[in-house]
C-alpha atoms as a printed R data frame, in Angstrom:
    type eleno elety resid chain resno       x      y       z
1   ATOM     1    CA   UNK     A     1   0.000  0.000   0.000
2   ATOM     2    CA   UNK     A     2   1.457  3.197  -1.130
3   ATOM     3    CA   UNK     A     3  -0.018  5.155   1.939
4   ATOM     4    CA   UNK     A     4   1.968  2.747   4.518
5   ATOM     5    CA   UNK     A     5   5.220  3.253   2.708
6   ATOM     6    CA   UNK     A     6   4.875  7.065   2.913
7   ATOM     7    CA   UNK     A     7   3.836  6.511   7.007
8   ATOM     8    CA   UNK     A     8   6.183  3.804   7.158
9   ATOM     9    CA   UNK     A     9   9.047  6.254   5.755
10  ATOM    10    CA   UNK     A    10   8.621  9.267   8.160
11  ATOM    11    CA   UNK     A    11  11.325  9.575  10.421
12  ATOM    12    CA   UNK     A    12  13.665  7.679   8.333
13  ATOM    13    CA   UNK     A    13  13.810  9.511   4.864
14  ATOM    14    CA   UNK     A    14  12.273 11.981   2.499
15  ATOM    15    CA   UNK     A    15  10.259 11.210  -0.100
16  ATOM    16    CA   UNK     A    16  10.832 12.857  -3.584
17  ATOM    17    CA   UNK     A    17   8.346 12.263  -6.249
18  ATOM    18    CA   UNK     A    18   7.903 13.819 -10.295
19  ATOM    19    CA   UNK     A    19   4.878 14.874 -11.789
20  ATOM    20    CA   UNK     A    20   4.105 14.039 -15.049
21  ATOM    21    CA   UNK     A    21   1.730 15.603 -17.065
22  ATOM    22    CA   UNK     A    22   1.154 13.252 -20.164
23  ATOM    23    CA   UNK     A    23   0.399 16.055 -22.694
24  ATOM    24    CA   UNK     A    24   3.612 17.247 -22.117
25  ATOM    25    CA   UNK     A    25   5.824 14.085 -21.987
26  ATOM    26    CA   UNK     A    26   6.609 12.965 -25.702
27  ATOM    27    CA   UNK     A    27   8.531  9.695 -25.798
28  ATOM    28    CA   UNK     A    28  11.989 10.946 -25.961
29  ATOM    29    CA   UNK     A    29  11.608 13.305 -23.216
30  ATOM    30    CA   UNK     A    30   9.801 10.753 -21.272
31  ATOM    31    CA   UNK     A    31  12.096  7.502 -21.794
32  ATOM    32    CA   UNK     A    32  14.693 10.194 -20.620
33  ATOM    33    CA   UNK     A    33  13.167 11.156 -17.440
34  ATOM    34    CA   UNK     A    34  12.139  7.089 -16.621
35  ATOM    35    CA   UNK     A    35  15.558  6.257 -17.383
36  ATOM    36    CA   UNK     A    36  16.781  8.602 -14.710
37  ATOM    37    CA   UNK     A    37  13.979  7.810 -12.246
38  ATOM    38    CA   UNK     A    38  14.881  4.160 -12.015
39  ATOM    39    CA   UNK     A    39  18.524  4.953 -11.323
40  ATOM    40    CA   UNK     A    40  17.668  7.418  -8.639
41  ATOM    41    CA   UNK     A    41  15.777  8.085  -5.415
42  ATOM    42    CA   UNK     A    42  12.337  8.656  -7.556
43  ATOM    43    CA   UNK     A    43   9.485  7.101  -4.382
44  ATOM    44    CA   UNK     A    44   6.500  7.792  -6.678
45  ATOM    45    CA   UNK     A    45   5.173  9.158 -10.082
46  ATOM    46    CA   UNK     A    46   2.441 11.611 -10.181
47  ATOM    47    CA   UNK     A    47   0.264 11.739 -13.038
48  ATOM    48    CA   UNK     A    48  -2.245 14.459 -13.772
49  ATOM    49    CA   UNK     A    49  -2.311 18.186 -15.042
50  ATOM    50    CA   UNK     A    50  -4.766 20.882 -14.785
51  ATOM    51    CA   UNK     A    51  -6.183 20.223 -18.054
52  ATOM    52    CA   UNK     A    52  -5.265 16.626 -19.800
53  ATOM    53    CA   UNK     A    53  -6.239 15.629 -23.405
54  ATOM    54    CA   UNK     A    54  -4.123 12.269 -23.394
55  ATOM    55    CA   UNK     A    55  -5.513  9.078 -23.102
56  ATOM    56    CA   UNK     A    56  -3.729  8.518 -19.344
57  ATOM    57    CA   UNK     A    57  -4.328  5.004 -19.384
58  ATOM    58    CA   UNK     A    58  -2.296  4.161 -22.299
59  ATOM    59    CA   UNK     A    59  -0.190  6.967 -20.648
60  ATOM    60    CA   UNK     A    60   0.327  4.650 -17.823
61  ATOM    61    CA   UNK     A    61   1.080  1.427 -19.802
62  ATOM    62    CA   UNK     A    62   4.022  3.289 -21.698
63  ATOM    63    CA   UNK     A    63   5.374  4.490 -18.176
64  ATOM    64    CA   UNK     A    64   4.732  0.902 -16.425
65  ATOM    65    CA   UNK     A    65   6.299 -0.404 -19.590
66  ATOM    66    CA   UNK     A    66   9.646  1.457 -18.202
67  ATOM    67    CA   UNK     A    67   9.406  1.714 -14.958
68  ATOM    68    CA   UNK     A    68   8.918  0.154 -11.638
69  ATOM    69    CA   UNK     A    69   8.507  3.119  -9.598
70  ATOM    70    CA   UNK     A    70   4.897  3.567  -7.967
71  ATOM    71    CA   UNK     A    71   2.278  5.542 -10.077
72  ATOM    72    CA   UNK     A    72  -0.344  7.599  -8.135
73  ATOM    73    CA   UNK     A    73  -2.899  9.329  -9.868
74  ATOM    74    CA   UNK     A    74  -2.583 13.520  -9.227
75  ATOM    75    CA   UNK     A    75  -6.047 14.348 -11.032
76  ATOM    76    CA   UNK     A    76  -7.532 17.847 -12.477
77  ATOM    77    CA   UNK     A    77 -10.946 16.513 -12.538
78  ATOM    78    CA   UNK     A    78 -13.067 13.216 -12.379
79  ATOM    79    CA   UNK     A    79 -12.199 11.971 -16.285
80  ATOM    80    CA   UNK     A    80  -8.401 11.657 -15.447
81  ATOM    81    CA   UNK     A    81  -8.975  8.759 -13.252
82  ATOM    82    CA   UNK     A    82  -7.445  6.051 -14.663
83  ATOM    83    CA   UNK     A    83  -7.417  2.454 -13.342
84  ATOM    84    CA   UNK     A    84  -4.235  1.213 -14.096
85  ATOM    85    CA   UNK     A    85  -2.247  3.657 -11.332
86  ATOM    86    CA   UNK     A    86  -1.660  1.937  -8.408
87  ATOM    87    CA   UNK     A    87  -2.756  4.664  -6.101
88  ATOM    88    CA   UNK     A    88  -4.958  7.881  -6.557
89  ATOM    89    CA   UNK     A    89  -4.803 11.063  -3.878
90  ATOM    90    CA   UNK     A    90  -8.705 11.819  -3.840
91  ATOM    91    CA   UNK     A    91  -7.747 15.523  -3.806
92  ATOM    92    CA   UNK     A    92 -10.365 18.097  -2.318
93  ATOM    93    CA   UNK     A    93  -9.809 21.577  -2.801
94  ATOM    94    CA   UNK     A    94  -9.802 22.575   0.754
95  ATOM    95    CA   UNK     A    95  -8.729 25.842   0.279
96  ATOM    96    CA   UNK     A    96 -10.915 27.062  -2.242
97  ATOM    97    CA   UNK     A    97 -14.869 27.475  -1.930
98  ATOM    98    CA   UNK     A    98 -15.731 25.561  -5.420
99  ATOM    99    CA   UNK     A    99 -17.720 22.686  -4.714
100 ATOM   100    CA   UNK     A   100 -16.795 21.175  -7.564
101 ATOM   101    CA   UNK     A   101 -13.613 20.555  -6.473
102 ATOM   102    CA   UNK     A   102 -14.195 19.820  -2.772
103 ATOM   103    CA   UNK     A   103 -16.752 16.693  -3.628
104 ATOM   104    CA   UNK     A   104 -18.730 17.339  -6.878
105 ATOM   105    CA   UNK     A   105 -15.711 15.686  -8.963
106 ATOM   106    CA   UNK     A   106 -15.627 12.734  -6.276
107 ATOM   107    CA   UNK     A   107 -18.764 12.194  -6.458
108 ATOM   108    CA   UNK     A   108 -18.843 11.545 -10.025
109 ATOM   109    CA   UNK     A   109 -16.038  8.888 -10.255
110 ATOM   110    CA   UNK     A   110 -16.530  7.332  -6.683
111 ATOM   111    CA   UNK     A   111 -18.246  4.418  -8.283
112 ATOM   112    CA   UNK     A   112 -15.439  3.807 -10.643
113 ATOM   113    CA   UNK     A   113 -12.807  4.083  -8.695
114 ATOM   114    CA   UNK     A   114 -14.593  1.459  -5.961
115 ATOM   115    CA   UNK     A   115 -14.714 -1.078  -8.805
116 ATOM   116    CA   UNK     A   116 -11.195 -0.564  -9.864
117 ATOM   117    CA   UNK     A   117  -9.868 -1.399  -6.772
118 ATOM   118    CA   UNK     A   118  -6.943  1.421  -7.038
119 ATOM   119    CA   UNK     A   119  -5.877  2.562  -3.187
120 ATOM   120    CA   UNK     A   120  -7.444  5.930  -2.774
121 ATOM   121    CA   UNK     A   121  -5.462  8.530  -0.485
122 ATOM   122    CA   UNK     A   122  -8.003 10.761   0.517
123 ATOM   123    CA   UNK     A   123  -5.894 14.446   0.524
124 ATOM   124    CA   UNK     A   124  -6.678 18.130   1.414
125 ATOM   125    CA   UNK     A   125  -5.150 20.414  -1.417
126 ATOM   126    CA   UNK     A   126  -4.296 23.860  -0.446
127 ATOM   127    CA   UNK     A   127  -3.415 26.401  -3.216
128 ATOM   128    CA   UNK     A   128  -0.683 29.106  -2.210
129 ATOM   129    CA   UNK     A   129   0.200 31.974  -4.527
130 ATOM   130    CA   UNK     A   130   3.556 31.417  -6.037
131 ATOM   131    CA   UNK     A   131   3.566 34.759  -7.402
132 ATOM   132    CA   UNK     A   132   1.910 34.003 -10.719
133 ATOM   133    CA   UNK     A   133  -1.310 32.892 -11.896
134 ATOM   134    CA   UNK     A   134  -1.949 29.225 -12.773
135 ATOM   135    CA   UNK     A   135  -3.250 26.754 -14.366
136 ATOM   136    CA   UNK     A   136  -4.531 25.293 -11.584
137 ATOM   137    CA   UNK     A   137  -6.152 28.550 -10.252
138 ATOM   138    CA   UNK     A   138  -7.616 29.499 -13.509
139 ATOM   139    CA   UNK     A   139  -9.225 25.926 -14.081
140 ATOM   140    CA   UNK     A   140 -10.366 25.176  -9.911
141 ATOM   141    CA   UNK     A   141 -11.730 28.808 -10.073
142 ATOM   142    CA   UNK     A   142 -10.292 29.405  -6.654
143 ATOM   143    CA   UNK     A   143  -8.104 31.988  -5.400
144 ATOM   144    CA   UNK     A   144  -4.795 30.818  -3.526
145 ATOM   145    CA   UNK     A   145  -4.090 31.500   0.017
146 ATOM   146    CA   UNK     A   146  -1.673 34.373   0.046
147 ATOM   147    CA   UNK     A   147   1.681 33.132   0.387
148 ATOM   148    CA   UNK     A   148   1.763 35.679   3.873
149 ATOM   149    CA   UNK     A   149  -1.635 34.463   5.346
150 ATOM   150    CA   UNK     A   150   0.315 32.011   7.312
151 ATOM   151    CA   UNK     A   151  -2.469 31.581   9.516
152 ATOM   152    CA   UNK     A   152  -4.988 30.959   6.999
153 ATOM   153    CA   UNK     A   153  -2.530 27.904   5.460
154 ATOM   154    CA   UNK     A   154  -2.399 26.190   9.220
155 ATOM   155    CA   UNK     A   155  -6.449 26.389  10.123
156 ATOM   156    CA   UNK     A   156  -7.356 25.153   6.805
157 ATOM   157    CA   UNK     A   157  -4.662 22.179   6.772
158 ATOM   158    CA   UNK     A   158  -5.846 21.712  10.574
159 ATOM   159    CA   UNK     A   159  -9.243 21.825   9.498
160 ATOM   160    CA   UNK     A   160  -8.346 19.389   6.817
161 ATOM   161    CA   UNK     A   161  -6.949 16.835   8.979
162 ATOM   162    CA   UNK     A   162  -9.887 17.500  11.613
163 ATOM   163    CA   UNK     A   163 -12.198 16.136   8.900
164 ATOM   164    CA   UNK     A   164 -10.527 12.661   8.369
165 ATOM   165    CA   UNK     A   165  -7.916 13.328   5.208
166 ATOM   166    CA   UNK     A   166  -4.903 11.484   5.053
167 ATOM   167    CA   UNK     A   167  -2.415 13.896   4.092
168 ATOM   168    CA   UNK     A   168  -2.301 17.880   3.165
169 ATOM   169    CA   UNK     A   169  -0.543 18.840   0.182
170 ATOM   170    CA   UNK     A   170   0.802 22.247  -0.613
171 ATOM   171    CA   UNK     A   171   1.148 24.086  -4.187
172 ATOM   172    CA   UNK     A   172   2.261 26.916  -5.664
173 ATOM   173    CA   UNK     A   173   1.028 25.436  -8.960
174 ATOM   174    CA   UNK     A   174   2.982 24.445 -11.917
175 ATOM   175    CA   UNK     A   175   5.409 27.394 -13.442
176 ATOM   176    CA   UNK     A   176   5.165 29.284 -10.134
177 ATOM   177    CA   UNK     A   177   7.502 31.944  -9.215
178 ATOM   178    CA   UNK     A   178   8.036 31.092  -5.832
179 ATOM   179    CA   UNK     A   179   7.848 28.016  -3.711
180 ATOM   180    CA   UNK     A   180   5.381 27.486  -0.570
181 ATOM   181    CA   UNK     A   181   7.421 29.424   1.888
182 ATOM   182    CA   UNK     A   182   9.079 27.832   4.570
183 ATOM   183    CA   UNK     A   183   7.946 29.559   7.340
184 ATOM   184    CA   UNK     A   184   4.712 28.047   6.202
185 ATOM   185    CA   UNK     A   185   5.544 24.760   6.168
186 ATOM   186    CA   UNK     A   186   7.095 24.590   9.712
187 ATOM   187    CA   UNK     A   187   3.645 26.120  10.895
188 ATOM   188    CA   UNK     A   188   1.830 23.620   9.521
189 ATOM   189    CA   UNK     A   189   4.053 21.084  10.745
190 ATOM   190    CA   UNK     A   190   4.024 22.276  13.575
191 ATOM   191    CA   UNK     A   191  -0.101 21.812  13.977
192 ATOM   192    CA   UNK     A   192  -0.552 18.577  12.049
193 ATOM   193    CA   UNK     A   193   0.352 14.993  12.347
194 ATOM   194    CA   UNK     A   194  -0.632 13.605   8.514
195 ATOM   195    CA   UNK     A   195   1.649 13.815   5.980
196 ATOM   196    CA   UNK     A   196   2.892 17.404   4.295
197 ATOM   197    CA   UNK     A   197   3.423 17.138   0.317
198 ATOM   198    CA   UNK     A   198   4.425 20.228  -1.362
199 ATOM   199    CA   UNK     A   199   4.891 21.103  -4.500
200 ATOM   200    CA   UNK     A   200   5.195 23.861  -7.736
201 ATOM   201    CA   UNK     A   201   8.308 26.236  -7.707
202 ATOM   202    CA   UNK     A   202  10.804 24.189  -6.874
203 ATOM   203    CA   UNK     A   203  13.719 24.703  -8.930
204 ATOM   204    CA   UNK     A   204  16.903 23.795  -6.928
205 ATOM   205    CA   UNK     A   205  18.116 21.449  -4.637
206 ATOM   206    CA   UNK     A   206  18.524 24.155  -2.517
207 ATOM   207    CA   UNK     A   207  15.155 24.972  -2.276
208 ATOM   208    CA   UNK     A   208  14.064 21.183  -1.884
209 ATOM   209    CA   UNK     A   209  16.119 20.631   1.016
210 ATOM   210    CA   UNK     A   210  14.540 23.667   2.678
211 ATOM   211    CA   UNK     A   211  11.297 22.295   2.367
212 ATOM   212    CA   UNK     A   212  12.292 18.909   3.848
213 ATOM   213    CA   UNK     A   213  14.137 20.516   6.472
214 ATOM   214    CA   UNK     A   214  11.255 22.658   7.220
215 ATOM   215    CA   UNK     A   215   8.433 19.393   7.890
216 ATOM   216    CA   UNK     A   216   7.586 18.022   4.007
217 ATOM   217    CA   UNK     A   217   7.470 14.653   4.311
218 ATOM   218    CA   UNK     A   218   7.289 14.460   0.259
219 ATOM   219    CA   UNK     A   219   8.374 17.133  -2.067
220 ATOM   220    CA   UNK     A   220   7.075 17.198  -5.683
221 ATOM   221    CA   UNK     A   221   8.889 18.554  -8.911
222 ATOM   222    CA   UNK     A   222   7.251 18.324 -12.304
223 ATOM   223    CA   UNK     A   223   7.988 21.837 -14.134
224 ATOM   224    CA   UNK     A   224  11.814 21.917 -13.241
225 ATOM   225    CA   UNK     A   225  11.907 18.027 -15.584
226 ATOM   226    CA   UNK     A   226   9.721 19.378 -18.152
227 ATOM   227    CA   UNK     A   227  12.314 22.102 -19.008
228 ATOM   228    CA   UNK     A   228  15.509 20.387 -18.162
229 ATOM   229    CA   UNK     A   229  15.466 16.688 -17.658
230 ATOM   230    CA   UNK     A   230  19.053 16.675 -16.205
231 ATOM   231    CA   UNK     A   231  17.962 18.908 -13.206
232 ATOM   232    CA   UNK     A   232  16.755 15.384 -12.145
233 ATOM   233    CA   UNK     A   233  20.050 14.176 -12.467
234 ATOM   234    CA   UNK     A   234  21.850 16.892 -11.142
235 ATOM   235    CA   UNK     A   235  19.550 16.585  -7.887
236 ATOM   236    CA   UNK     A   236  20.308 12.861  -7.109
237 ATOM   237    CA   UNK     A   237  24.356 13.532  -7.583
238 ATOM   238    CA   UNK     A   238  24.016 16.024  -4.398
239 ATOM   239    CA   UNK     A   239  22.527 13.848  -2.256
């Protein structure tokens, strides 16, 4: 079960997972990144964009075809469930008031992703401004929590936890300017027991370090490998 490993791992290592988005991973550039992946310290692959036009079930079967590394479903909306991922994080907007993505979205696949049989991972989402508007923002409809409102971040990832979800993950959103700052992710930590993911702006070992050091149990990169596949590289030879 994906969710144990990540409990199992806390306290003994950091997690460090990619994000791909299948519209933008042609084969080259995705054989590439795989190929890297399995040599390294990859835990998990995300897989799931804003807005997705690929079929991400054949998507899967190319990756799985490659790889051995966990896949775990990072969805936009209901049609990018897929049942060939071994794990999905249900993700409810938690910081936004759009009821489509806090349950309507759920709603609509819960039945298929019962049958499938795929682990969910039920996980509060919180959107932080990373200094640039998103994809994610535009297509959720939501506005982030400012990246100062420190005290907004920690009730609503309390709040999150209060209701029963597994794990809180933070974004800045693809292409962001900025990362979730740190001082935000040692409150949180600081307040909640489940899991902290964070992703979006991360563009430097540096700055992935920071965000382990400051609580992140798992940090996420999926922008930095789309432009430069051999940041991945680069990444695993400082460690």
């Amino acid at each position: 079960m994906i969710y144990n490993k990540i409990i199992e791992s806390r306290g003994k290592k950091k997690l460090f997972a990619l994000l791909l988005d299948p519209d933008k991973c042609n084969p080259d550039h995705l054989h590439k990144v795989l190929h890297i992946a399995c040599q390294g310290k990859v835990s998990m692959l995300l897989v799931g964009g804003s807005l997705v036009n690929t079929d991400i079930n054949t998507f899967i079967s190319k990756v799985k075809a490659e790889s051995q590394v966990p896949i775990v479903l990072f969805p936009g909306n209901a049609i990018q469930f897929a049942n060939g991922a071994d794990a999905i994080l249900l993700l409810s907007l938690i910081s936004g008031r759009n009821p489509d993505f806090l349950i309507g979205n759920h709603v609509i696949v819960s039945g298929a992703i019962k049958r499938s049989g795929v682990e969910v991972i039920p996980t509060g989402y919180l959107l932080i401004d990373g200094g640039v508007h998103t994809s994610v923002q535009y297509m959720s409809n939501t506005m982030p929590i400012p990246s100062s409102k420190i005290d907004i971040a920690v009730a609503t990832a309390l709040a999150g936890e209060q209701l029963g979800l597994k794990m809180i993950y933070l974004e800045a959103g693809s292409g962001a300017k900025f990362p979730v700052p740190i001082e935000m992710i040692s409150a949180i930590r600081k307040e909640i027991n489940i899991p902290i993911i964070v992703g979006g702006g991360l563009k430097s070992p540096e700055q992935i370090n920071s965000a382990w050091d400051a609580g992140a149990d798992m940090v996420v990169v999926g922008n930095a490998i789309e432009n430069n596949v051999e940041f991945l590289s680069s990444f695993f030879q400082t460690k």
